[in-house]
Structure formats: C-alpha cells, structure tokens
C-alpha positions as CSV (number, residue, x, y, z in Angstrom):
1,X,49.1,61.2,262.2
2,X,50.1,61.9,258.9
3,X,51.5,65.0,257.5
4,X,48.8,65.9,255.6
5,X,46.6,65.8,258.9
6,X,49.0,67.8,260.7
7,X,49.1,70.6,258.3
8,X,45.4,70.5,257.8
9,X,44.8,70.9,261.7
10,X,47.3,73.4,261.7
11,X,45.7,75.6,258.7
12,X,42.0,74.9,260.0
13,X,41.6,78.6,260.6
14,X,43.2,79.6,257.5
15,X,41.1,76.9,255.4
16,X,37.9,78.0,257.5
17,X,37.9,81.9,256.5
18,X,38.4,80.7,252.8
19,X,35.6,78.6,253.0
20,X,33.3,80.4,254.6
21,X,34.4,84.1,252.5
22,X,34.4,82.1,249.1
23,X,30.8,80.6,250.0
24,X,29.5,83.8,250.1
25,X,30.9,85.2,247.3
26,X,30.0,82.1,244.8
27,X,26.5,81.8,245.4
28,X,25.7,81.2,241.9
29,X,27.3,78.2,240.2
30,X,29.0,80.4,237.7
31,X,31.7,82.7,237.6
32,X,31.7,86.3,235.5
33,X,33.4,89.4,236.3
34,X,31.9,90.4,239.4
35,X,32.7,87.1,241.3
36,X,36.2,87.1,239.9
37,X,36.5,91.0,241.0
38,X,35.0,89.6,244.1
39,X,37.6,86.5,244.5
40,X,40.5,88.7,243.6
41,X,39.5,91.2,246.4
42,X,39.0,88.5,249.3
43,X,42.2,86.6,248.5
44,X,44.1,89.8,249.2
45,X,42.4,90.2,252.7
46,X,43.3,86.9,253.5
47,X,47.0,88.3,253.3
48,X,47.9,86.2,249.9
49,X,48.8,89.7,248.3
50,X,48.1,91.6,244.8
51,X,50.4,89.7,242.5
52,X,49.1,86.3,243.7
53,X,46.0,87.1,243.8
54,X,45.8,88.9,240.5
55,X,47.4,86.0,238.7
56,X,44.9,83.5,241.0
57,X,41.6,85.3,239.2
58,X,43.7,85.3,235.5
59,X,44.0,81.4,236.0
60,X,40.3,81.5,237.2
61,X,39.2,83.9,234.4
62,X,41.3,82.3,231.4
63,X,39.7,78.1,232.5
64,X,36.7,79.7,231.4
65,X,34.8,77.2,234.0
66,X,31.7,75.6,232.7
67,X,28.7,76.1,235.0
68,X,27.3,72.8,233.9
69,X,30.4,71.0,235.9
70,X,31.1,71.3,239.2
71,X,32.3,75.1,239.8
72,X,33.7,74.5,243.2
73,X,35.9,71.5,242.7
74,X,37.0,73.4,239.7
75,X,37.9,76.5,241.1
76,X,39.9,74.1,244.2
77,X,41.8,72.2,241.9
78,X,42.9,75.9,240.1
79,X,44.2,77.1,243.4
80,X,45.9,74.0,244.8
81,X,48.0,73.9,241.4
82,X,48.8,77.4,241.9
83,X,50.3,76.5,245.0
84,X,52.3,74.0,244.1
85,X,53.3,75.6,240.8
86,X,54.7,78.5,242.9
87,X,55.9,76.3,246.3
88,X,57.3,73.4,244.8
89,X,60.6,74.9,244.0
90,X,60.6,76.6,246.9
91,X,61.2,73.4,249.2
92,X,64.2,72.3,251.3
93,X,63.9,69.1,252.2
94,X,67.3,68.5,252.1
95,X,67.7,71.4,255.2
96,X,67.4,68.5,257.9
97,X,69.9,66.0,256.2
98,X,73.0,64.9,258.3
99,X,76.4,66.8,256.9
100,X,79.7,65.5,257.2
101,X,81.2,68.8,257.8
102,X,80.9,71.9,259.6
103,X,77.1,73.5,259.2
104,X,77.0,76.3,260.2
105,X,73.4,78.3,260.5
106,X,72.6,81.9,261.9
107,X,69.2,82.1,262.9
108,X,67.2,85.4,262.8
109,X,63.7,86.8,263.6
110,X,62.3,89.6,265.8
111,X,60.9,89.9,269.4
112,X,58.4,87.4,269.5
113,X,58.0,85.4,266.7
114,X,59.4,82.1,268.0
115,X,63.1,82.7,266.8
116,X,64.3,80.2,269.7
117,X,61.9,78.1,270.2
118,X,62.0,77.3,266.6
119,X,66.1,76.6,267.2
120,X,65.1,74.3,269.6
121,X,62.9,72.1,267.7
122,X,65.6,72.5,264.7
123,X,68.0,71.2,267.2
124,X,66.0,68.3,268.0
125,X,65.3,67.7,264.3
126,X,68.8,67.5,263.6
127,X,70.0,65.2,266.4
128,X,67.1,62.4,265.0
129,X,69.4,62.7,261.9
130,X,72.2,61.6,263.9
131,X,73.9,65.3,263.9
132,X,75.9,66.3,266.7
133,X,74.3,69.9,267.2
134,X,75.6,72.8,269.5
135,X,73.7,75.6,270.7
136,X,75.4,79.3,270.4
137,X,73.6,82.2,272.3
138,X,74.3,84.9,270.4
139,X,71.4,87.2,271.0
140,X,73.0,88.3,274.4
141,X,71.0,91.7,273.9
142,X,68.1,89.6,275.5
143,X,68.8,87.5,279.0
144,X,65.9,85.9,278.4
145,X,66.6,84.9,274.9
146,X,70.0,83.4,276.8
147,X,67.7,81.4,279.0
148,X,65.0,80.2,276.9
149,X,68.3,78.3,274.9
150,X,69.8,76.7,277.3
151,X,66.1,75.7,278.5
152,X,65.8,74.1,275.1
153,X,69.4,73.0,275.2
154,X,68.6,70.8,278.4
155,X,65.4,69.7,276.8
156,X,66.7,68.0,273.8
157,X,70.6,67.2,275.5
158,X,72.7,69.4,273.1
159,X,75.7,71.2,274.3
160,X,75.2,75.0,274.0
161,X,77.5,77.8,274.4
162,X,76.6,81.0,276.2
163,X,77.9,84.2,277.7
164,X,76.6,86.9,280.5
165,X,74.0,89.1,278.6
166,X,75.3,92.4,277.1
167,X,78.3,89.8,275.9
168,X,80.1,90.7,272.0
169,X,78.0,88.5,270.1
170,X,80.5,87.7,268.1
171,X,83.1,86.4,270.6
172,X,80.2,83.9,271.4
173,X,80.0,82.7,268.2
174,X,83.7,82.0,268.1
175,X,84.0,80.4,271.4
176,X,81.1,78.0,269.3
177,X,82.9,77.1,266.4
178,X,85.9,76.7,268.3
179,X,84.5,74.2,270.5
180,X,82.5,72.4,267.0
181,X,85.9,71.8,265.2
182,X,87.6,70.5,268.8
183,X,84.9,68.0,269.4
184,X,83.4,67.2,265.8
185,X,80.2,68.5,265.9
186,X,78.2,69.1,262.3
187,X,75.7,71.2,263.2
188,X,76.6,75.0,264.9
189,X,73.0,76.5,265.3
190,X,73.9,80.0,266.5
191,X,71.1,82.5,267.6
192,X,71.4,86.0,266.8
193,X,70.1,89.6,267.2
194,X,66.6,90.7,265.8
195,X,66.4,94.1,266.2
196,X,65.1,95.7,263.7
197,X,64.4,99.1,265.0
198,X,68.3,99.6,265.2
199,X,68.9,98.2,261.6
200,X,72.5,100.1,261.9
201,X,73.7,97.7,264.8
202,X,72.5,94.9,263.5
203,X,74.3,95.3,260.6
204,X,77.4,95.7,262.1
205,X,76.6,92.6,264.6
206,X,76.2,90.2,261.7
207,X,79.1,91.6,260.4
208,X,81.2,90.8,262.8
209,X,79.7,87.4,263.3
210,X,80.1,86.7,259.9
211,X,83.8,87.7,259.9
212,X,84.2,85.4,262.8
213,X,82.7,82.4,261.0
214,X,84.5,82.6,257.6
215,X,87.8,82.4,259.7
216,X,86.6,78.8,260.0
217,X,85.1,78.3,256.6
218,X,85.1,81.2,254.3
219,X,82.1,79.6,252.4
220,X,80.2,79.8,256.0
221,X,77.2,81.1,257.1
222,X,76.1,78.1,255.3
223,X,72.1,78.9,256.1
224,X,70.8,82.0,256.8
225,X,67.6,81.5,258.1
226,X,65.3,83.8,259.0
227,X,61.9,83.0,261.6
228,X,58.6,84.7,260.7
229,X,55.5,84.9,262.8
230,X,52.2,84.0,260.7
231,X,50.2,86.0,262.5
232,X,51.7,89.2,262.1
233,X,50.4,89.6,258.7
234,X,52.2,92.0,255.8
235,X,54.7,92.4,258.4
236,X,55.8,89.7,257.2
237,X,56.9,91.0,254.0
238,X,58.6,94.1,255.5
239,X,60.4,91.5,257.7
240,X,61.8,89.4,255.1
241,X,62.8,92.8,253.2
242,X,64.7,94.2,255.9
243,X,66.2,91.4,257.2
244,X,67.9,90.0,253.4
245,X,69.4,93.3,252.7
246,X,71.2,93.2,256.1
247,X,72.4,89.3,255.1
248,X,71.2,87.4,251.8
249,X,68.5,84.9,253.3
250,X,69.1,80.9,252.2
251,X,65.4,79.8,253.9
252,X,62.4,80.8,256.4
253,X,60.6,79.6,258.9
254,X,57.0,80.6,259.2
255,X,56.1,80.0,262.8
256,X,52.2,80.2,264.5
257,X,50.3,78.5,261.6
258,X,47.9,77.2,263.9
259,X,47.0,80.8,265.2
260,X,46.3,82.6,261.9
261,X,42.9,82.9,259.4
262,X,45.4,84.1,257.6
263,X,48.0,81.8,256.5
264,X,48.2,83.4,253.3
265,X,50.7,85.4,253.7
266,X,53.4,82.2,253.1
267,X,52.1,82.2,249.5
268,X,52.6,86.1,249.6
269,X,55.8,86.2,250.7
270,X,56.7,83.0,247.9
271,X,55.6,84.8,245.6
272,X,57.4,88.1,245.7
273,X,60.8,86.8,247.5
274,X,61.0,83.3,245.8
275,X,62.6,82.5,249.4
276,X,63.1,78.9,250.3
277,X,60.7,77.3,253.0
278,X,62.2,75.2,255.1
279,X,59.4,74.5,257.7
280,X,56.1,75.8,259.5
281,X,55.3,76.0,263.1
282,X,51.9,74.4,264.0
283,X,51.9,74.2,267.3
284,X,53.7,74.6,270.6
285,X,54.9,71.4,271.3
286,X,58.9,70.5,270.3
287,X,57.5,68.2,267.4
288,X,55.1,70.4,265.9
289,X,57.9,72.0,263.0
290,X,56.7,70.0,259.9
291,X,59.2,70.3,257.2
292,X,57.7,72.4,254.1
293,X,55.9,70.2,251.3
294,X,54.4,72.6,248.4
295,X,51.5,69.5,247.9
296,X,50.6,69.1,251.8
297,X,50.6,72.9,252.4
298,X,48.2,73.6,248.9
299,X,46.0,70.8,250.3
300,X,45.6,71.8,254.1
301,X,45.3,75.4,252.8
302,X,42.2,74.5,250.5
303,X,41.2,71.8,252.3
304,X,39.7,70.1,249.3
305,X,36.3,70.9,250.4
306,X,36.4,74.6,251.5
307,X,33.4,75.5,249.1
308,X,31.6,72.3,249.3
C-alpha cells in the first residue's frame, strides 16, 4: 500500500465531511460572496481555524475562478497548494534517521492521547534504521503508563528502564542515560509526565529531567516532542500552548487520524505554531505511524475528488 493510500484511508472521515459540507454549499458553479462567506465559515467547523481559513477564502476570492472552467477542480487544487505551502517546511523527515551519538527525546502528551503507544511504534521505527533504542519510564505518576512500556518494550525487543510507580522521574531518566553511554545505544526515548492540570509540577519535573540529561550532553533534550490526539479538537491548540511554554517543542505527533471528521485541526495548529510534524497516527496497529509528507497529507485531506 502506498503512502498516499494509507493517509487517504486514514483521513476518509476528514475528506468525507469536506466533501459532503462543500457540496452543499457550492451548488451553483460559481463562487461570489455568499459561497466564499459560506466556505470560510465551514472550514472553521471543520477545526482548520480563523487564520487559515480566512486566508483559504482570500486565495479563493483573489483566483477570481471562472465559472466557464471547472469550479471544483479549481477550488481543490487552491486548497491542496495551501497545504503544502504551509506544511512543507514543516516536515521532519530526517526525525527517523540513524545518529551516531546520543539522541536523546522526551516525549510528552496527556491522559489519553496515545503518548506511549506512539513511543512504541517510534521505538520500532528507529530499530528498522538500525538504532539501538532504550525505553525510559518516566511517567511513574501512572502504573499503567509503566506497564503499557514495557508491554511495547517486549513487543518490539528494546531494552527499557523502569522504576516502582510514584518513582523521582528524574532518577529514572538518569539510570537511562547511564545505561545508553555504558552499552552504546543512540536512541534514549524517555516518557514523561502529562499533567496538565498541575502545570506547577510538571514544570518542575521537566526541570529536573532536563538538569539530569544535560549532565550527559548539555545540548540534550535533543527532541522534544509532544503527542496530540486528533480527535480532541481545539484542544489541541491549548495543548500545544501549554505544553511549549513549560519546554520549547522541536516536533508533534498528531495521533487518531483515522477517528476524526475533523482532521483539520493539524493545519490549525501549523498554522499558528509553525511546529514541526514529525508523524500521524492512522491506526492502532504498531505500523500505522506514517512519517509527515506536506503533499500526501494535502492530497488525502482533499482527496482530489471531494466535490466531484
């Protein structure tokens, strides 16, 4: 299956709302005020936000379509090069690569959203690169979250470090890097905190972390990254907010793709964060992360015939 085909099964829901809310709204084969008014108004509750959407019915309003050519090709080729005009610089291909050194990535994302799941199939990505990946369970607020790791840890064969829950977070995380520079690994994958409704300790918990990892390599975290669930919706934004004022964010991961009519919101947050995207979660199984592609997502999210 190609990728295309995986994000355009992944955004069917997404691409299916558009279709059938834009069908409605262009009835006629032309476009004037009203229908641009009526575009603007349906992109924002499909989660894509004011700016983008504002600047979507400018693009719209400014091509000064002809209604003798074919409106709806027209209109899909405007969108999809807003897309990628916005996304493209956006991408991290690169995330995945193999390093010769020390990597080291905290990992972030509230309750829910698929913060270790996510790790796992990072993890897995990783190894196919030929990295040498360990596992460190930081988020010992949760025992569960302790759990679910070292579930994904035996899954995919990586080592992972862990502690009883209610552990210092920190002292985790330096038990993992200690064991990464004894053994050569290149990839330290640590899991962390998400609580947002006790902003206060979480600061002070990625401090600490952080103070432990720069003892190690005082350019590291190398990646901040932090896991965001599609269907939450402008929580999203408020997420992303929060979470880089408590630690600068290098890339996100938008997670339940497949779940969502509204898998807008990724050009939403793009938009106003200018955030790297590193990859979306389609689906549940450990090989549905597909690494970010600004021309793949644009496509799947029109879907090339969404008013045809």
């Amino acid at each position: 299956m190609s990728l295309f085909d995986k994000f355009k099964i992944g955004f069917k829901k997404s691409a299916d709302a558009l279709s059938s809310g834009l069908k409605e709204i262009i009835i006629k084969k032309e476009i004037d005020d009203e229908n641009l008014n009526k575009i603007e108004d349906f992109l924002i509750s499909s989660d894509v936000g004011v700016d983008a959407a504002n600047e979507i019915k400018d693009i719209i309003s400014q091509k000064k379509i002809d209604p003798s050519k074919d409106v709806i090709n027209e209109i899909n080729d405007l969108l999809k090069g807003y897309i990628i005009n916005l996304m493209q610089p956006l991408e991290r291909k690169d995330f995945f690569n193999s390093k010769d050194q020390l990597n080291i990535i905290l990992v972030s994302g509230v309750n829910g959203v698929g913060k270790t799941t996510s790790i796992g199939k990072i993890g897995k990505r990783f190894k196919e690169n030929n990295s040498k990946v360990i596992f460190s369970a930081c988020d010992t607020f949760r025992a569960a979250a302790i759990d679910q790791l070292e579930q994904w840890a035996n899954k995919i064969n990586v080592q992972i470090v862990k502690s009883e829950p209610g552990s210092d977070p920190a002292s985790v995380a330096f038990k993992s890097l200690n064991e990464a520079k004894k053994n050569n690994f290149n990839q330290v994958i640590i899991d962390t905190a998400g609580r947002l409704q006790n902003k206060k300790n979480l600061m002070e918990e990625y401090k600490k972390i952080a103070k432990v990892i720069k003892k190690f390599d005082d350019a590291a975290p190398h990646e901040v990254v932090l896991v965001l669930d599609a269907t939450s919706g402008q929580n999203v934004i408020s997420q992303i907010d929060e979470f880089n004022k408590i630690i600068p964010l290098t890339g996100i991961i938008m997670t339940k793709l497949d779940g969502t009519a509204k898998g807008g919101i990724l050009i939403a947050a793009a938009k106003k964060f200018k955030i790297p995207i590193i990859a979306l979660g389609l689906g549940e199984k450990e090989d549905d992360l597909e690494i970010f592609e600004s021309g793949s997502f644009a496509n799947a999210f029109v879907q090339t015939n969404w008013l045809s």
